[in-house]
C-alpha positions, 0 to 999 in steps of 0.5 A: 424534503428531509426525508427524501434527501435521507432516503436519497444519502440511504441509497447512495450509501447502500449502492456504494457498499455494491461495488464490486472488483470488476467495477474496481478495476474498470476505474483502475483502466482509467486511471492507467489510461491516464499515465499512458497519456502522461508518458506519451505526453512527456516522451517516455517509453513504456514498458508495458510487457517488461512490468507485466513480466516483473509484477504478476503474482497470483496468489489470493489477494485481499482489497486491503492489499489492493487498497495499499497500492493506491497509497503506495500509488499516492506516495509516487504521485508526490514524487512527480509533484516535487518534481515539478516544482508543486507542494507535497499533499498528504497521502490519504490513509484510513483507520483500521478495519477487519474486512476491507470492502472493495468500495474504499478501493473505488473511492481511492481511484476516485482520489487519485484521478483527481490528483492526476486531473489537479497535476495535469491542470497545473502544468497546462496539460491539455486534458483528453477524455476519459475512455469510458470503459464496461466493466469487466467480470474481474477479480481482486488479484486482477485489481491488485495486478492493474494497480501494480502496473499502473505503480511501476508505470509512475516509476518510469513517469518519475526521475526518482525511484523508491530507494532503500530511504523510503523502505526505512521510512515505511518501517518507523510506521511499522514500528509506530503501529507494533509500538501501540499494539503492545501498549493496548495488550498491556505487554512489556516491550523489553526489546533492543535492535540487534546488532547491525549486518554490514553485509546485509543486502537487499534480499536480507531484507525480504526474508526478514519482511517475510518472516514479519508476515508470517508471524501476523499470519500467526496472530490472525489465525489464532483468533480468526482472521482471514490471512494472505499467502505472500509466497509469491513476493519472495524472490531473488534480485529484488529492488527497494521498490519491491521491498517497499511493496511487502513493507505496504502488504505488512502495514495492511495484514497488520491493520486488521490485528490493530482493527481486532484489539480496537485500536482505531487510530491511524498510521501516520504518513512516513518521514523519508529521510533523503540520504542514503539508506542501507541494507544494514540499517532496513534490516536491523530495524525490519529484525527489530519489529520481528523481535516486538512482535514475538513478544505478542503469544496471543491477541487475547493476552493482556485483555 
């Protein structure tokens, strides 16, 4: 009996490590069935084409990006939980790891299905079937893609949007993250905050954000880690829910250089400070962990 519940625990192990995107953005299909049916439910208008328009990019994405997108898609979760009256739940998060599988992705929209199941149980929802869906040959870009949509279709669901207070909070855990790294490569942080921009605007604060992926791009091509081009997320007009977006693209590159030096710890969820947060404060600080990590000239230093 015990060998074959191993043998079954070996299989259903080995099956999970087969999933693929397109089987990813088949559940990602369900998931967005679902907020449809919220919006419907709570008369809110949709707008499908609108979001498509603001959110494609089509650069190549790996699933530690897409894998980011669940948790920013978790965070708003809680945002329609607050609403209505319901507990805040932490939002999963993982340890570090090199090479992110798509098979963890999948197990985020099984977590998040089951977070919009629990909700709409709670507020007496009656409850429709999944639309069972075929899985389409798809690609990582297109999961990224549907995940994204289905993000800003929660904005739409919720009163409340991301505002430059969440952004803040998503960099004190960048901060935390660059803080631990520097301890691991044995380097001296002598680093201050520079002095603040009072006229700094949103825009200021993605040039800054791109210039801190373009640095750990750096690092992971010094030592062989497969990097991201972000030159799609550089825009004009851009709003904090956007920011707060790169800032997740950030914590996910930034992953794989913990995952590289050993650091097995996990990123703690943000603390958000409810009031108003400006340009001048996201930038300063975002500036601050540019500044922390140039101080990194190899990921060998120290060892």
């Amino acid at each position: 009996m015990k060998k074959i519940t191993l043998l079954l625990l070996l299989t259903l192990s080995l099956s999970a490590k087969n999933i693929t995107p397109s089987d990813v953005y088949s559940q990602v299909m369900v998931l967005t069935d679902e907020v449809h049916y919220l919006l419907k439910y709570y008369g809110i208008e949709h707008d499908h084409e609108g979001i498509i328009k603001r959110t494609t990019v089509s650069t190549k994405l790996k699933p530690r990006n897409t894998w980011q997108v669940t948790y920013e898609i978790l965070v708003k979760i809680n945002i329609l939980r607050n609403e209505h009256g319901l507990p805040t739940i932490e939002p999963v998060n993982i340890a570090p790891i090199l090479n992110l599988e798509p098979y963890l992705v999948y197990e985020q929209t099984q977590r998040i299905l089951s977070e919009l199941e629990i909700f709409m149980r709670r507020e007496n929802i009656v409850h429709h079937e999944h639309i069972k869906r075929v899985p389409e040959v798809k690609t990582t870009i297109d999961v990224y893609n549907a995940l994204t949509h289905m993000s800003y279709a929660f904005d739409e669901l919720n009163a409340e949007r991301f505002t430059l207070s969440y952004v803040l909070g998503e960099q004190m855990r960048l901060y935390d993250d660059i803080t631990q790294l520097l301890l691991e490569l044995n380097i001296t942080d002598n680093t201050i905050p520079k002095k603040k921009n009072i006229d700094a605007t949103n825009e200021d604060v993605l040039k800054e954000s791109i210039k801190v992926l373009e640095k750990i791009k750096q690092l992971q091509i010094g030592v062989g880690i497969d990097f991201v081009d972000f030159t799609d997320f550089n825009k004009e007009n851009v709003s904090p829910g956007e920011i707060y977006t790169l800032t997740q693209m950030i914590l996910a590159e930034l992953q794989t250089i913990k995952a590289y030096v050993g650091i097995k710890t996990i990123t703690p969820s943000a603390s958000v400070n409810q009031s108003d947060t400006t340009a001048a404060e996201v930038e300063q600080l975002v500036s601050w962990n540019l500044r922390k990590l140039n101080l990194i000239h190899s990921l060998r230093q120290g060892k």
